[in-house]
N, C-alpha and C positions, 0 to 999 in steps of 0.2 A: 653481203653480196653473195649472190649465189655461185659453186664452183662448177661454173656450166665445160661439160669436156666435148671433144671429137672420139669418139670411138675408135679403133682399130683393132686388129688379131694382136693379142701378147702386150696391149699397152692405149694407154688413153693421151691426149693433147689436151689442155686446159684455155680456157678461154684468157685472150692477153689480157681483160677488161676483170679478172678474177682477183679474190684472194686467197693467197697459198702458204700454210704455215703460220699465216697471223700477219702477212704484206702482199700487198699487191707487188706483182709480179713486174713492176717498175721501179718500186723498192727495191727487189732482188736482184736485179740489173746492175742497179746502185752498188749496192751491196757485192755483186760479183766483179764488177769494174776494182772495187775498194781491193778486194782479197788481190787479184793478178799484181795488180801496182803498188801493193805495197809487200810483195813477196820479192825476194831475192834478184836479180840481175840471172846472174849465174844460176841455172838449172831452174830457170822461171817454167810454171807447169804451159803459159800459151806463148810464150816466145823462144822458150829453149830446153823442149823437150821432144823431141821428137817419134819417142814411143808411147810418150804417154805413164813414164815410168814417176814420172813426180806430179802427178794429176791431183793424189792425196796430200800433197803439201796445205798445212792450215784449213784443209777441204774440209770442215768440221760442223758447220752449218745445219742448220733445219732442210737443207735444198741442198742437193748436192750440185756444184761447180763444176759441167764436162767441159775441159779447156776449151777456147778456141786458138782459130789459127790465123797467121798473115800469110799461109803459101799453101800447098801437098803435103798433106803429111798421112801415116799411117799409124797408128794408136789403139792400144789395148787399154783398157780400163776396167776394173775390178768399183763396183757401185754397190753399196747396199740395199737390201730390196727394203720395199717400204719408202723408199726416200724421194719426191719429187726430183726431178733431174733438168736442171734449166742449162740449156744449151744453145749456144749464140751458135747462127748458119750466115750473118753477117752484120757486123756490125763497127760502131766505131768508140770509141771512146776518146776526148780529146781537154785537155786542161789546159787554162791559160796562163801562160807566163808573163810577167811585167810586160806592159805596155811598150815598144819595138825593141825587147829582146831577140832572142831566135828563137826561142819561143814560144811567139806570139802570133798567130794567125787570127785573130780578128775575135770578135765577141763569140761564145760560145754558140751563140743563135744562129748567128751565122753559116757558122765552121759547119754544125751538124745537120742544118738545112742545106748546103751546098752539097755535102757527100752524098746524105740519102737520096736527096731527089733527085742528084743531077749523075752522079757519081757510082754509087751501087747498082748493080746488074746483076740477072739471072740467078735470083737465088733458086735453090732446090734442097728440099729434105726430103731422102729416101731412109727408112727404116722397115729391116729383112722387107725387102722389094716392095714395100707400100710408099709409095710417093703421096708426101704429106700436101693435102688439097688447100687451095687458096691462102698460099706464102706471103700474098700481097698484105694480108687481113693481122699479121702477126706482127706488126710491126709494134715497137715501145719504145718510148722516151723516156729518160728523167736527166731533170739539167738544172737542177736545182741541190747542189751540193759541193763540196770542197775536198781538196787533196793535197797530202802536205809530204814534201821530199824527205822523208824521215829516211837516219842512217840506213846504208846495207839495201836500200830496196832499190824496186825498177824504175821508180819516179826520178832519185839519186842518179841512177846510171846515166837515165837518158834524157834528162831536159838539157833545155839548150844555153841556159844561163848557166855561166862555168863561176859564178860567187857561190864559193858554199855556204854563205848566210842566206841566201836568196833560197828559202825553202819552200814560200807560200804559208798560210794556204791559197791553193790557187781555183779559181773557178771552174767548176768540171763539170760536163754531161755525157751521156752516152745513150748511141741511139742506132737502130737498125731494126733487124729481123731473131725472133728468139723463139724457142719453143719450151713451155716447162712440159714433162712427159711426167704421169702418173703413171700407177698398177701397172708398172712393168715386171711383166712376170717373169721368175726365176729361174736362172741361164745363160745363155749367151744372146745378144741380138747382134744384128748390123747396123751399122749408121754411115749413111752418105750424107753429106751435107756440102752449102759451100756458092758459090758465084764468083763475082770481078768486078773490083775496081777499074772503071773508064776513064785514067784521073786527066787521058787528052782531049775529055767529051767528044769520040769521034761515034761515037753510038752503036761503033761495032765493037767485038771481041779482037783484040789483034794483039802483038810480040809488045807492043808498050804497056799492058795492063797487068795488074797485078791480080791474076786468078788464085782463089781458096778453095781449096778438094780436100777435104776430110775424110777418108774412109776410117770408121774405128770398130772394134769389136767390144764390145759393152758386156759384161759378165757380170751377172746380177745376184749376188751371193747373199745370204742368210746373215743378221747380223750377227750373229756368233762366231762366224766365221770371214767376216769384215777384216782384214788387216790391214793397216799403212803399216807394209814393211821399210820406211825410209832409214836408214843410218842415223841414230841419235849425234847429231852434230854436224852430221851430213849437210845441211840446209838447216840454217835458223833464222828466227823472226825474232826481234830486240825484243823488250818491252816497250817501247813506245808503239811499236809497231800491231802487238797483238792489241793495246789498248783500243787501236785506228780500228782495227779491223773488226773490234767487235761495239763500237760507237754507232 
């Protein structure tokens, strides 16, 4: 399949319908849902980091992982050049738990068809001031895969079944708006990204919804000079867990 891109000044967008690395870019999806959730609780690079200082955690990939977010955030990221960069601007991920656990919201099909279509609002991607043309067109699926509460990770922390035998694997998809960004040249860029959750369907933007603003500074470094300066023990991944993540 051919890697048909969007052109821009300092960087290219790859077509959603592509393959990148040797998977399509729904794969990768998969594949980036896999790495956040089975990374740590504590000092998780899209749910608790808020500069973007553990973005490299197990970031190791053919694709490089730019966190997303569930709120505002501001974030620095040091990215090697050369490396596709797939970046959620909204999206969801969402695994099932035993049948009326807590949770358990309804078959995967469901769940991911109600947020997107009914649920997510106003996305926009700006990169240094170019507003990325037709957001609607980037949309990816994949909901054909598993996820298993292995020790230590985020899946552990926060499911709603409190048996710790109850691990899964549990039925998972994830689905929204993504951008992979190619030949991003070497530097600094900007990135806005981001929309809301309308989870009271009232069709406007108002104080009950959950808005996502991402602004981050993206620093595009040489890979020789690539570091994940993280603390050797700082943050770790079991073995059971690097095995998940590279399945």
């Amino acid at each position: 399949m051919a890697k048909k891109v969007a052109k821009y000044d300092g960087f290219s967008v790859i077509n959603p319908d592509a393959v990148v690395r040797g998977e399509t870019v729904s794969q990768w999806t998969e594949n980036y849902s896999k790495w956040w959730h089975y990374n740590p609780f504590e000092n998780n690079p899209v749910t608790d980091d808020p500069t973007g200082a553990y973005a490299c955690l197990n970031n190791d990939d053919k694709v490089f992982y730019l966190p997303g977010s569930g709120g505002t955030d501001t974030r620095t990221y040091d990215v090697p050049f050369g490396k596709p960069v797939l970046l959620p601007i909204l999206n969801i991920t969402y695994f099932r738990e035993a049948e009326g656990s807590a949770g358990d919201f309804g078959p995967v099909d469901e769940v991911l068809d109600w947020v997107v279509n009914s649920i997510m609002k106003g996305m926009y991607a700006r990169i240094d001031g170019q507003d990325i043309a037709n957001i609607e067109g980037y949309r990816v699926t994949e909901r054909d895969f598993t996820m298993t509460a292995t020790p230590g990770s985020f899946i552990e922390a926060t499911r709603g079944d409190p048996d710790p035998e109850a691990r899964g694997p549990y039925a998972s998809g994830t689905d929204g708006y993504w951008l992979v960004l190619d030949t991003l040249s070497e530097g600094e860029h900007t990135l806005e990204s981001g929309g809301y959750f309308d989870w009271n369907e009232t069709g406007e933007l108002d104080d009950s919804d959950q808005v996502v603003a991402v602004t981050a500074t993206i620093n595009v470094v040489k890979n020789k000079d690539y570091v994940c300066d993280l603390d050797a023990g700082t943050v770790t991944v079991t073995d059971v867990q690097a095995d998940l993540l590279l399945a």
